[in-house]
C-alpha positions, 0 to 999 in steps of 0.5 A: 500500500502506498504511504503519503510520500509515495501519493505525493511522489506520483502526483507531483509525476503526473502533475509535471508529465502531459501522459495523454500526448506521451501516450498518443505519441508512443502509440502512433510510433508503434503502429509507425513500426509494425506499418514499416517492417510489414511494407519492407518484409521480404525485401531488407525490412531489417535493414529499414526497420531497424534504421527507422528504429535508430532514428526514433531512438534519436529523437527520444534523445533529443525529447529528453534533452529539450523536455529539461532544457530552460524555455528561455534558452529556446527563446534566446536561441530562436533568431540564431537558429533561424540564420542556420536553418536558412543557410543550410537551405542555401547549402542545399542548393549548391553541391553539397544538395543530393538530388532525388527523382529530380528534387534537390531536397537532401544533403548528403555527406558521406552515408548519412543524409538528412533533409533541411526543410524539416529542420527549417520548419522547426527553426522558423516556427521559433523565430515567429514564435519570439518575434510575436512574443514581443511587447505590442506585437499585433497581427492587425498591424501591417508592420507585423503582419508584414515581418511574420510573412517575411519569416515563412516567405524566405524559406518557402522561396528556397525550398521550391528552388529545390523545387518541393512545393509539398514542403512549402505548402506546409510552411502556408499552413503553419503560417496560417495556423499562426495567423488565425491564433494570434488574432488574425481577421477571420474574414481574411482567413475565410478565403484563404481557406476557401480559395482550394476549393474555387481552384479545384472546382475550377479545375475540373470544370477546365479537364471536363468541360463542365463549370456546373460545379465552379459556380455552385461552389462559387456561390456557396462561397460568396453567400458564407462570406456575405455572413461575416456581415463585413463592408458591402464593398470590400466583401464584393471585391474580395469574391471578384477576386475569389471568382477571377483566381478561379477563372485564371486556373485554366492559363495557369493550367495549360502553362505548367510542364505536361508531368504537372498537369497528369498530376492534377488530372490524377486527382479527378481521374486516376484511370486516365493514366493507370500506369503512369502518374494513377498508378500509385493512387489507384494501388493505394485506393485499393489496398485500403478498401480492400481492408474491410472493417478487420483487415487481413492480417499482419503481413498478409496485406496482398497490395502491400506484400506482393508490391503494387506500391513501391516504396510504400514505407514512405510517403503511402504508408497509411495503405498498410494498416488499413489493408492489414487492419482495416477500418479499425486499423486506419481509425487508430492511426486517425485518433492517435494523431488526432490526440497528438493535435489536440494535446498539443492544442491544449498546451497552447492554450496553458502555456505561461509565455505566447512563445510557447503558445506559438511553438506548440499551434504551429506543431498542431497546424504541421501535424493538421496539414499533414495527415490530412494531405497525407491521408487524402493522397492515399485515398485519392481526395489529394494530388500527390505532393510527397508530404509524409504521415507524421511519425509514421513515413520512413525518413530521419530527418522529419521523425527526428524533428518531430519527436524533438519537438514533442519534449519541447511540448513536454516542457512548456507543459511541465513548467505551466503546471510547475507555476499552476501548482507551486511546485519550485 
């Protein structure tokens, strides 16, 4: 039985440690794993497993340093940190850079090789995070609205020289994320939000002659933005603006290389090109239907061992727990990386300092973005950008990065609750 000491001991532990997000996390590593040695059996899965469990394992290292680490030294540290994460993505694009399938995206220096995005993401999240801590900062304001853009513009610019517009686009989502919780005009955000479905509307009626659906959705738009009840004018304006970006889909469309477009037109018609750019996603939607509600089993998936989907460790590695466990496999995967984003939300909303708020929103914005396109790659609802499932997809750098920056959550949870309960 426990003497009061003992109590006491385990309260203080539970007070000071967030169990629901190292849980979560702990969790989705887990499925991340099995997902990996499964895809990889038969053809080196050893080899890939055991690597991707080296760099968990790494990450781990880096959580614990970071959970006991002075929040502080992270604030301190935030613009020079910056200044590398910019230089290494200049560095990427010298001779020092590693091109694969036709991207610039990794430096390689020797066997061992990383990817200077995933660690500019961090880096730059800590720049916005200490430039809107300041006294008087204000969103509203063009001064820093202005200096917020710049901080995600400069990285962006570089990352699609490399040229990777998956990385980049997580970089907007971050921003926005940032945007909408420091007090950002929702009317703004509302058509930031909206402007993917005008395009993509757009787009289908250019690939099928039929603009039925451009002009449903253009309506449903300008109807939710005439009830935000904002100036008559400036709302009309914004939906011309909104309506004349839809209408120029169609140059922009015919514009861009013949590989680009079989992208989009993957994403309204797989069929069209089953064994060229549809090839991944029509072998992805079916592993996953194919599932059931059950599953077939540890590696008796037929899509994900006979295959079909190469490489699939990486950046299609939902298809493995949903062929392999089905429904129920793909609604844990879901959960648990929903758990890890609302955790994360819920220490910005209990951190003492707003540089920790903002660390941990533009975490959950990353995560959001994330599996959502990720998940929807895999199910044919996104084009195929190369953005991974977080903590999930084979690969050093983003697992590392990652699992680095839940001990910073940990800590910034810890010395909340540190101030909330008294504890010195």
């Amino acid at each position: 039985m426990l003497d009061e000491d003992d109590v006491a001991l385990q309260r203080r532990v539970n007070d000071l440690l967030d169990w629901g997000l190292l849980l979560a996390v702990a969790g989705v590593l887990a499925m991340g794993l099995i997902s990996i040695y499964s895809a990889a059996h038969g053809m080196g899965s050893d080899s890939i497993f055991k690597r991707q469990l080296f760099f968990a394992a790494i990450g781990i290292a880096a959580a614990g340093v970071f959970f006991f680490l002075p929040e502080h030294w992270f604030r301190d540290l935030s613009y020079p940190l910056y200044g590398i994460g910019i230089l290494i993505l200049i560095a990427v694009l010298t001779p020092l850079g590693h091109v694969v399938n036709g991207q610039q995206c990794w430096i390689q220096i020797g066997s061992f090789s990383f990817q200077p995005s995933e660690l500019a993401k961090l880096t730059t999240l800590m720049a916005v995070a200490r430039y809107t801590g300041r006294k008087g900062f204000d969103i509203r304001t063009l001064r820093d609205l202005f200096v917020v853009v710049a901080l995600f513009v400069l990285p962006i610019a570089l990352v699609m020289m490399q040229p990777d517009t998956g990385s980049a686009t997580v970089f907007l989502a971050m921003l926005l994320g940032v945007y909408l919780w420091t007090g950002g005009d929702l009317f703004f955000l509302y058509f930031v939000a909206v402007a993917p479905f005008v395009a993509a509307s757009a787009l289908y009626g250019v690939l099928f002659d039929n603009m039925i659906w451009f002009a449903i959705v253009t309506a449903l738009v300008s109807l939710g933005a005439f009830l935000f009840r904002r100036n008559l004018i400036l709302t009309i304006v914004a939906c011309i603006v909104l309506v004349g970006a839809g209408l120029a889909v169609k140059p922009a469309f015919e514009s861009l290389e013949t590989y680009k477009q079989s992208r989009l037109i993957t994403l309204f018609e797989p069929e069209r090109n089953p064994r060229g750019t549809g090839y991944h996603v029509i072998q992805s939607i079916l592993a996953v239907g194919s599932g059931g509600i059950t599953g077939k089993g540890f590696l008796k998936g037929t899509q994900t061992q006979l295959r079909y989907i190469p490489e699939q460790w990486t950046d299609f590695i939902f298809c493995v727990p949903t062929e392999e466990f089905g429904f129920v496999g793909g609604t844990i995967v879901i959960a648990l990386l929903a758990s890890v984003v609302f955790r994360a939300l819920n220490i910005a909303s209990l951190a003492r300092s707003s540089f920790a708020s903002i660390i941990a929103i533009g975490f959950a914005s990353l995560l959001t973005y994330h599996t959502m396109v990720n998940i929807g790659m895999a199910v044919g609802l996104f084009p195929v950008m190369g953005i991974p499932l977080p903590f999930l997809s084979a690969g050093g750098t983003a697992l590392i990065a990652n699992i680095a920056v839940v001990g910073i959550l940990l800590n910034f949870y810890k010395t909340r609750r540190r101030r909330a309960s008294g504890v010195p």
